[in-house]
C-alpha positions in Angstrom: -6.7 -9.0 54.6 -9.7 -8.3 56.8 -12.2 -11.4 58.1 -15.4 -10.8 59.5 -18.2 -13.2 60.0 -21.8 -13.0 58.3 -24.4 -14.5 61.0 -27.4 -15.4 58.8 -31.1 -15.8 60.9 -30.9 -18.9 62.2 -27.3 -18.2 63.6 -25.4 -19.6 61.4 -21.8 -18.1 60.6 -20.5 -17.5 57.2 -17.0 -16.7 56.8 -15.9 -13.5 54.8 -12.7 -12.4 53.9 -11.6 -9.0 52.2 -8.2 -8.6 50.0 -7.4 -5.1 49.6 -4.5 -3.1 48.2 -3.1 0.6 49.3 -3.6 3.0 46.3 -2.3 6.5 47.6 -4.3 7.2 50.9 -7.2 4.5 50.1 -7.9 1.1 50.4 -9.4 -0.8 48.0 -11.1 -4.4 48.0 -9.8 -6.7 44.8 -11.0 -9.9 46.6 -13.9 -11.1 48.4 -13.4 -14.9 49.7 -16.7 -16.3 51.0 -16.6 -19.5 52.6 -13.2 -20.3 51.6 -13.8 -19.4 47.5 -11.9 -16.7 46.4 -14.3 -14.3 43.9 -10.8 -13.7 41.9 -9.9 -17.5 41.4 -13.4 -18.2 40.3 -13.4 -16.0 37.6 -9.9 -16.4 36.6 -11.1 -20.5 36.2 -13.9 -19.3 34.3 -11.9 -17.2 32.5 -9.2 -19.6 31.6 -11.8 -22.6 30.5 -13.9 -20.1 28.4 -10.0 -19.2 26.9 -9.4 -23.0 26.2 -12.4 -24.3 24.7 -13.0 -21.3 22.6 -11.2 -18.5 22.4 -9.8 -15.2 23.8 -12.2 -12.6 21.3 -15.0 -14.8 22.8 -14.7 -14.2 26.2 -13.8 -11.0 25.1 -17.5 -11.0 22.9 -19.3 -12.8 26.4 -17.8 -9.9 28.6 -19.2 -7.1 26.3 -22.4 -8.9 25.6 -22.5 -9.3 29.5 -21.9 -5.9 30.3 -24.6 -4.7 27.6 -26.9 -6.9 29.1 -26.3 -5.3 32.8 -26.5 -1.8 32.1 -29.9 -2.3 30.0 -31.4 -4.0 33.4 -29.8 -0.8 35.5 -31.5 1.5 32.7 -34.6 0.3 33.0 -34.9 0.6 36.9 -33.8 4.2 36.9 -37.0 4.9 34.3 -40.4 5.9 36.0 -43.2 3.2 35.2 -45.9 4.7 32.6 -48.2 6.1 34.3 -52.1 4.4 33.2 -55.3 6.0 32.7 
């Protein structure tokens, strides 16, 4: 694990805290804890309620439409406005 501190403007200090794993020569993050909250836990609670109350092909379905719904936004700010006359 790896801590560092974030100090915003008005000098206030935010906690952050890196997981990372050994793959070969590299290390690589799998979990950012900010403040205490654990990106990893979050989702796995999100996960897990979505799971319960619905089902697992819906999270599945929410992921996918999710993921659709990211890479049209990154499309569209790699295209060049149209240019007006």
């Amino acid at each position: 694990m790896v801590s560092t501190r974030l100090i915003t403007k008005n000098g206030t200090e935010v906690p952050i805290d890196y997981r990372l794993v050994k793959r070969g020569e590299r290390w690589l993050v799998y979990d950012v804890s900010i403040e205490g909250v654990s990106l990893v836990s979050n989702y796995r609670t999100q996960f897990n309620k979505i799971i319960q109350t619905a089902s697992y092909a819906e999270l599945i379905r929410r992921m996918k439409s999710k993921q659709a719904e990211v890479s049209l936004d990154d499309d569209s700010k790699k295209k060049p406005a149209p240019r007006t006359q």
